[in-house]
Residue frames as a rotation matrix with the C-alpha (Angstrom) as fourth column:
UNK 1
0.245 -0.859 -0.449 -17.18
0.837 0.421 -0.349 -12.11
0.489 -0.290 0.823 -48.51
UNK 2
-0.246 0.058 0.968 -17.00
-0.077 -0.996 0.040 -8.35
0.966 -0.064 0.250 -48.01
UNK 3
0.369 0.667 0.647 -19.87
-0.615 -0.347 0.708 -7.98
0.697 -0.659 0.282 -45.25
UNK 4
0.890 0.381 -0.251 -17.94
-0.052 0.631 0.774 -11.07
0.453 -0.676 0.581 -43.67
UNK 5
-0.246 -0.815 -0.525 -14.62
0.915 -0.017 -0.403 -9.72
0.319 -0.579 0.750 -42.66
UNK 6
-0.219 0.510 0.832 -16.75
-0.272 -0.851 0.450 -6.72
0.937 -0.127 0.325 -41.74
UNK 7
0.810 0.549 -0.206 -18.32
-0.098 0.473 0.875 -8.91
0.578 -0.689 0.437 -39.15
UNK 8
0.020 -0.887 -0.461 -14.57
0.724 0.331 -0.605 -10.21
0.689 -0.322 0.649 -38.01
UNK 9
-0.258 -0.446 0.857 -13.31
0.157 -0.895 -0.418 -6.85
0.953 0.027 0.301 -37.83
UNK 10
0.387 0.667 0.637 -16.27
-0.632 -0.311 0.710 -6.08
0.671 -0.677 0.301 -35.25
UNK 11
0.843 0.344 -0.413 -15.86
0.123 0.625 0.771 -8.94
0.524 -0.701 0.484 -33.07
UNK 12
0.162 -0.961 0.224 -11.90
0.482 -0.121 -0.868 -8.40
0.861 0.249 0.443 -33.29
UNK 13
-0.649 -0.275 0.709 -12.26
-0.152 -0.867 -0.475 -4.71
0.746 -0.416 0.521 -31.84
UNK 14
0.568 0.802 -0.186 -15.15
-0.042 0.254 0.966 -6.11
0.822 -0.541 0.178 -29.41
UNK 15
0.902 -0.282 -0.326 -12.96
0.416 0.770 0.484 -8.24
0.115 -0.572 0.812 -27.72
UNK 16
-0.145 -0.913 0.380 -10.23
0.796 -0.336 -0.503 -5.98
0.587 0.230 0.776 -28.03
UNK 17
-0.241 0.244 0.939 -12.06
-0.567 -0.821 0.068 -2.99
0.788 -0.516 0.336 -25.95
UNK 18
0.736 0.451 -0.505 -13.05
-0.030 0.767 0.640 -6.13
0.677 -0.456 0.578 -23.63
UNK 19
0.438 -0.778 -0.451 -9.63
0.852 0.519 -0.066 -7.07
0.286 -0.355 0.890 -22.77
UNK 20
-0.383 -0.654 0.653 -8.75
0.364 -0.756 -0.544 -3.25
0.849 0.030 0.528 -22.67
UNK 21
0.335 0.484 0.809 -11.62
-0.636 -0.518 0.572 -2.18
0.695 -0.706 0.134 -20.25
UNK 22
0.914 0.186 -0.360 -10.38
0.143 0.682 0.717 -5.56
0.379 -0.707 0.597 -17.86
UNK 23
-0.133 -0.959 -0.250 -6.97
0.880 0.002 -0.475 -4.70
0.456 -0.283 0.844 -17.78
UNK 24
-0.453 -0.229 0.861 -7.55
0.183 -0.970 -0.161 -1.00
0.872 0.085 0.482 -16.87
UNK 25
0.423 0.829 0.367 -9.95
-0.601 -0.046 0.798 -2.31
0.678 -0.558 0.479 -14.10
UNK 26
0.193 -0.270 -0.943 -7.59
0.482 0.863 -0.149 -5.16
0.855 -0.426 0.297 -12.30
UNK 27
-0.771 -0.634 -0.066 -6.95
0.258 -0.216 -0.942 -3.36
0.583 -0.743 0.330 -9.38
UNK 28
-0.617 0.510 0.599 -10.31
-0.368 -0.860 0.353 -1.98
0.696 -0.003 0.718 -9.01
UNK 29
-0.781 0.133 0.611 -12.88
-0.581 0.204 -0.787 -2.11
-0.229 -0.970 -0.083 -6.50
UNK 30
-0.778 0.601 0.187 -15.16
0.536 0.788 -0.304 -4.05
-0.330 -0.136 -0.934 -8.01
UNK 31
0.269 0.683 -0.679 -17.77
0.481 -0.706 -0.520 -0.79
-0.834 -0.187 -0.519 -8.51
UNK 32
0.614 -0.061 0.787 -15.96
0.771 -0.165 -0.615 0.49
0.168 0.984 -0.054 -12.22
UNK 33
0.956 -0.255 0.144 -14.03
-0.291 -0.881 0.374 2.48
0.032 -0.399 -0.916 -10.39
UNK 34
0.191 -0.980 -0.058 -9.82
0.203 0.097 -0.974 2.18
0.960 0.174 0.218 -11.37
UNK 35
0.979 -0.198 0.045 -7.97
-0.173 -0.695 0.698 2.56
-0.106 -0.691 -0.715 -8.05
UNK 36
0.492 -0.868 0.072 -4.27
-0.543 -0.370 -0.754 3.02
0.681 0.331 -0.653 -7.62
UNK 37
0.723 -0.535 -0.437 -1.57
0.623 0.779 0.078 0.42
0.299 -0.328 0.896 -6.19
UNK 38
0.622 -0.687 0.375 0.91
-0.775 -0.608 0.172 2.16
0.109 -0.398 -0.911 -4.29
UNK 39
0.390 -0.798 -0.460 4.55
0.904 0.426 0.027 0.29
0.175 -0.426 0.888 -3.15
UNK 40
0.551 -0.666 0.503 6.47
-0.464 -0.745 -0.479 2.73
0.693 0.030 -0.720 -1.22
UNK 41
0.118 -0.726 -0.678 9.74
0.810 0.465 -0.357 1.60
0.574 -0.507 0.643 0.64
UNK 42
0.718 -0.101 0.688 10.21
-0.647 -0.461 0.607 3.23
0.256 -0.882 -0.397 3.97
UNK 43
0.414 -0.648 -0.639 13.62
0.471 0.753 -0.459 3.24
0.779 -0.111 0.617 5.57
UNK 44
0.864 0.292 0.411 14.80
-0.164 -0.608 0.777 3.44
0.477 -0.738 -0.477 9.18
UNK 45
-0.050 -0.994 -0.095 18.14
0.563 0.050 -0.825 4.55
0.825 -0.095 0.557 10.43
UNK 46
-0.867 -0.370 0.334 18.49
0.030 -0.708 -0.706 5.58
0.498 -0.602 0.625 13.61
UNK 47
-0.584 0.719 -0.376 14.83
0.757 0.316 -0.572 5.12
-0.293 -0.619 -0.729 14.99
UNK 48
0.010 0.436 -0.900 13.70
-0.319 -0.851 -0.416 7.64
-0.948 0.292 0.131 12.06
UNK 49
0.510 0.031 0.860 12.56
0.856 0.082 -0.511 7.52
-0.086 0.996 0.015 8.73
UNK 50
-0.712 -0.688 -0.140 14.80
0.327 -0.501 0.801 9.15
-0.622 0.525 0.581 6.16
UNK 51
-0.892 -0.291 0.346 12.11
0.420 -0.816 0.397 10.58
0.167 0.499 0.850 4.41
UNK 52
-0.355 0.636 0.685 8.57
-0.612 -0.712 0.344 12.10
0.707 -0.297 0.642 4.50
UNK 53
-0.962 0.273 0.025 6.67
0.159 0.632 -0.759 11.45
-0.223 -0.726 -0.651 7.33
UNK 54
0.133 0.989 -0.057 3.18
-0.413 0.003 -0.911 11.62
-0.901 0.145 0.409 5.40
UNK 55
-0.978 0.085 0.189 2.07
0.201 0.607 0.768 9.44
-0.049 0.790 -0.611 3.03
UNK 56
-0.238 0.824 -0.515 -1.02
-0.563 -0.549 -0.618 10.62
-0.792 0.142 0.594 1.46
UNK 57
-0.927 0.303 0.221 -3.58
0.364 0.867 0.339 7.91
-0.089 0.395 -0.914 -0.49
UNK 58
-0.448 0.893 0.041 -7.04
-0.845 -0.439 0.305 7.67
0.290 0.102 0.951 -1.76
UNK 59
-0.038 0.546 0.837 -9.77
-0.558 0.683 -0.471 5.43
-0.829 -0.485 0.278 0.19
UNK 60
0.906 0.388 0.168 -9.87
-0.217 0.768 -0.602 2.03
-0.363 0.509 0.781 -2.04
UNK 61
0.466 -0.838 -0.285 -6.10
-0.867 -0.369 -0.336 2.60
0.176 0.403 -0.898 -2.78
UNK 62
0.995 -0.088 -0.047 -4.26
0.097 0.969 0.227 -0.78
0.026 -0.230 0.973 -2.57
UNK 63
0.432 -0.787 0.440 -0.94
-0.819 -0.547 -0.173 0.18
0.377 -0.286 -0.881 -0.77
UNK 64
0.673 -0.468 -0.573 2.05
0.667 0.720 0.195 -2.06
0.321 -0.513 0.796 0.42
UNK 65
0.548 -0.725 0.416 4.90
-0.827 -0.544 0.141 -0.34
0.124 -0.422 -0.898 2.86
UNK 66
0.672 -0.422 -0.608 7.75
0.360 0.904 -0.229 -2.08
0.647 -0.065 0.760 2.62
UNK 67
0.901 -0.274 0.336 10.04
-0.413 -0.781 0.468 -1.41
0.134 -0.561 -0.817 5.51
UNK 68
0.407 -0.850 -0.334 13.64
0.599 0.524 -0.605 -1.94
0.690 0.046 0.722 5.54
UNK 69
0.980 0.039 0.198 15.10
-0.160 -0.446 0.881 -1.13
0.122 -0.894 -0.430 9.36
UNK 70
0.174 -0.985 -0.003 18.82
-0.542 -0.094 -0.835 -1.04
0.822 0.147 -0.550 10.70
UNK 71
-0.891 -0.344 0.297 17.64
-0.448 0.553 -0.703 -2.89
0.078 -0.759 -0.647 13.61
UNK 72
-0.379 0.884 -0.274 14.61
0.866 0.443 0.232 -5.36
0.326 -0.149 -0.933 15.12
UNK 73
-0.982 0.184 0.053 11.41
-0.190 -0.970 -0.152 -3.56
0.023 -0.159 0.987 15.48
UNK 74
-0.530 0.823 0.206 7.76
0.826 0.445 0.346 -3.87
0.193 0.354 -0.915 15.79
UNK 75
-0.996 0.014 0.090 5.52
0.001 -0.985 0.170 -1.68
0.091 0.169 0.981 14.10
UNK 76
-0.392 0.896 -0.210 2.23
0.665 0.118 -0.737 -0.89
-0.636 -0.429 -0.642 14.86
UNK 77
-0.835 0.470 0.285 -0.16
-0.121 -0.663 0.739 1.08
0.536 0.583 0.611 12.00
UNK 78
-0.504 0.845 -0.180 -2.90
0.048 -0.181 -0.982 2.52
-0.863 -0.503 0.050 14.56
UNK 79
-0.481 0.653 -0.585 -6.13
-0.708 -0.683 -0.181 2.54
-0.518 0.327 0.791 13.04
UNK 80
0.358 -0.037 -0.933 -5.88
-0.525 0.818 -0.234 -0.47
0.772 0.574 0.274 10.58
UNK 81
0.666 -0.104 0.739 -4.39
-0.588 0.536 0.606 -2.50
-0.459 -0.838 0.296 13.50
UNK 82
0.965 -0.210 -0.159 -1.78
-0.081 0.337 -0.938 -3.79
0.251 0.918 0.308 11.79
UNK 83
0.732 -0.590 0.341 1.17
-0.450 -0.042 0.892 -5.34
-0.512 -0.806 -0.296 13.40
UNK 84
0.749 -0.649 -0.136 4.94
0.093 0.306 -0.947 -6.11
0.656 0.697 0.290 11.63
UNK 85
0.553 -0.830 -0.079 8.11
-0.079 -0.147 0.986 -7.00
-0.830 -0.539 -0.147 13.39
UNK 86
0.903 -0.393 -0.173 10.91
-0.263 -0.187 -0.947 -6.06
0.339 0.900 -0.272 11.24
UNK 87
0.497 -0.868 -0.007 14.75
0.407 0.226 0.885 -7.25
-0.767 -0.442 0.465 11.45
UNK 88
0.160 -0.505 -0.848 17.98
-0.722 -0.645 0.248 -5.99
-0.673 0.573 -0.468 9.30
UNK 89
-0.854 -0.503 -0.133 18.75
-0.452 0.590 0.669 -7.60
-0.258 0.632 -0.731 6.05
UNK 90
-0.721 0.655 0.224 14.71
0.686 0.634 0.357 -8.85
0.092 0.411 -0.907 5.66
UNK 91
-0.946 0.176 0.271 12.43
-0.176 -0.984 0.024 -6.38
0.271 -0.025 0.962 4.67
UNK 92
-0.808 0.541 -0.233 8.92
0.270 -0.012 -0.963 -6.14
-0.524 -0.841 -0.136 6.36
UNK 93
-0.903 0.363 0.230 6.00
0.299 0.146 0.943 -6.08
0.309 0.920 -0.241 4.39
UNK 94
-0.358 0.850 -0.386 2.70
0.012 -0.409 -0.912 -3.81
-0.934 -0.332 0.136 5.74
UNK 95
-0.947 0.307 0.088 -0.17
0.080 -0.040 0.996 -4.86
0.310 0.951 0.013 2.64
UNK 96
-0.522 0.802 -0.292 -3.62
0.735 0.248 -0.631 -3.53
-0.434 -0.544 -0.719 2.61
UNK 97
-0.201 0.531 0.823 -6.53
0.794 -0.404 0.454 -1.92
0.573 0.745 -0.341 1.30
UNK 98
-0.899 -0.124 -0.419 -6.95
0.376 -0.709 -0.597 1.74
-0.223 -0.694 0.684 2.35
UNK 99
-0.406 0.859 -0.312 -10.72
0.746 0.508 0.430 1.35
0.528 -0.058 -0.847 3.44
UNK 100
0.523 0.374 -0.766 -10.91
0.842 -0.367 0.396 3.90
-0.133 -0.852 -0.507 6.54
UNK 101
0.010 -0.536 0.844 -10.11
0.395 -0.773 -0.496 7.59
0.919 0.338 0.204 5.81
UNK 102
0.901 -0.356 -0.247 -8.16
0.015 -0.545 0.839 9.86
-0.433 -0.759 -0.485 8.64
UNK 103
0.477 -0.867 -0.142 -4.83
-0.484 -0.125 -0.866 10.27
0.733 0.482 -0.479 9.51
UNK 104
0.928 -0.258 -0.270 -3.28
0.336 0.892 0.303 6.87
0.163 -0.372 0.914 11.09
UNK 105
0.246 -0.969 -0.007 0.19
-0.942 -0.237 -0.238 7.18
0.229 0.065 -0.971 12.72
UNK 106
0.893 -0.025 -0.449 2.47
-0.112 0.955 -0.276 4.39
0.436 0.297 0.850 12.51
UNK 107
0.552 -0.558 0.620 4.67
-0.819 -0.226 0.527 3.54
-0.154 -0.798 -0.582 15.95
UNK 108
-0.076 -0.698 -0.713 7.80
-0.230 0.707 -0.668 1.71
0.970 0.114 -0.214 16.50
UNK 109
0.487 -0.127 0.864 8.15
-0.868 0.039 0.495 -0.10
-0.097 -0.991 -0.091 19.72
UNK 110
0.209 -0.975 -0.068 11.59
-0.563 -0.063 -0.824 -1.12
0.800 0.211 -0.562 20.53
UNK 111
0.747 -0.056 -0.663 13.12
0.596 0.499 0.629 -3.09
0.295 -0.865 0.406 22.84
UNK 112
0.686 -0.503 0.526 15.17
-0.435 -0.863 -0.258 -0.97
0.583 -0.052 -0.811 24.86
UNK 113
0.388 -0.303 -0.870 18.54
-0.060 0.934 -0.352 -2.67
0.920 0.189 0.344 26.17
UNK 114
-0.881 -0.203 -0.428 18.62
0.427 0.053 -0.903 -3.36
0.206 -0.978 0.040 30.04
UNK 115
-0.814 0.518 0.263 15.21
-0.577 -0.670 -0.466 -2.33
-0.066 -0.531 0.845 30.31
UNK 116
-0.712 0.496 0.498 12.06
0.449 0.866 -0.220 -4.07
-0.540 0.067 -0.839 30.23
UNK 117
-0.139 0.328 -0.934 10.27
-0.024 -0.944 -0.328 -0.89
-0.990 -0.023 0.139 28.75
UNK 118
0.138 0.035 0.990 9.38
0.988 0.065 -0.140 -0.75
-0.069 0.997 -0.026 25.04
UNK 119
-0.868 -0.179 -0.464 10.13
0.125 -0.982 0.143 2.57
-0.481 0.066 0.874 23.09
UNK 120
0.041 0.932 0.360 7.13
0.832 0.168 -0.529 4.05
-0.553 0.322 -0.768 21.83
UNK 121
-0.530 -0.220 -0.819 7.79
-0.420 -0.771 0.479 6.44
-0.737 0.598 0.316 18.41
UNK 122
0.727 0.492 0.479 5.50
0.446 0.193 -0.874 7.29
-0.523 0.849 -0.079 15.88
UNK 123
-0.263 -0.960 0.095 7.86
0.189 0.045 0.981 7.38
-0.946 0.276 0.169 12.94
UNK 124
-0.993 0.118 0.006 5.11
-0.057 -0.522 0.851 8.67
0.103 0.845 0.525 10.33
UNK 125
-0.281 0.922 -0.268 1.39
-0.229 -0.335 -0.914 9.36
-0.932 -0.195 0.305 9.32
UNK 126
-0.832 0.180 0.525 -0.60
0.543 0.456 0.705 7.65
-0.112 0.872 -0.477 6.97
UNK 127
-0.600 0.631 -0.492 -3.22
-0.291 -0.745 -0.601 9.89
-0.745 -0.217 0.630 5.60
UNK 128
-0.599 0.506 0.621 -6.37
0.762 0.599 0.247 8.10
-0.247 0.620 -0.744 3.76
UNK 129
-0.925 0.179 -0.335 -8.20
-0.180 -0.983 -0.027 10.64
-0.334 0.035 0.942 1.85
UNK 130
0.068 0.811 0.581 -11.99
0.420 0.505 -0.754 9.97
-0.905 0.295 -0.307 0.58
UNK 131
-0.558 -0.264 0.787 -12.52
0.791 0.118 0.600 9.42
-0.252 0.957 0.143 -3.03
């Protein structure tokens, strides 16, 4: 009886380091490597972000920018091609794996009113670092 809740025991903690090593991996690439989930919230007042203008990541990172704007906008993340119009009152959702290392800037272009012109401001730098 002994040698058989020994045996339990084992499988127990087996399946217990199992379930620990899968959780600790869910984000990962796939390669045993853990990577990190970012959410940062970027807000724009005035045709500026209100705070840093670098964001700074590691390649395989799994990043969402949420943007919340005081007016209509469409944003452009050079590099990643990545295109988001944004309006007030519905934030704006930029998800994606950070695959390509550099530093990416990320432009508003505005409609400007009585013009046919777009504004063109970069309004921050994304900086992808290699692992």
């Amino acid at each position: 009886m002994n040698g058989q809740h020994g045996c339990l025991a084992a499988v127990f903690a087996g399946l217990l380091f199992m379930g620990a090593t899968h959780s600790a991996y869910a984000t990962g690439s796939g390669d045993g490597i853990a990577t990190k989930a970012h959410r940062i919230e970027i807000k724009i007042l005035n045709h500026k972000v209100v705070q840093e203008t670098v964001i700074k990541v590691v390649q395989g990172d799994v990043v969402e920018l949420v943007w919340i704007t005081d007016e209509v906008t469409s944003l452009h993340f050079h590099g990643y091609d990545i295109k988001l119009d944004v309006t007030p009152n519905a934030p704006g959702i930029m998800a994606f794996t950070a695959y390509a290392t550099g530093r990416f800037p990320i432009t508003s272009h505005r409609r400007q009113e009585h013009q046919h012109n777009s504004g063109h401001e970069t309004l921050l730098y994304l900086e992808v670092h290699p692992k």
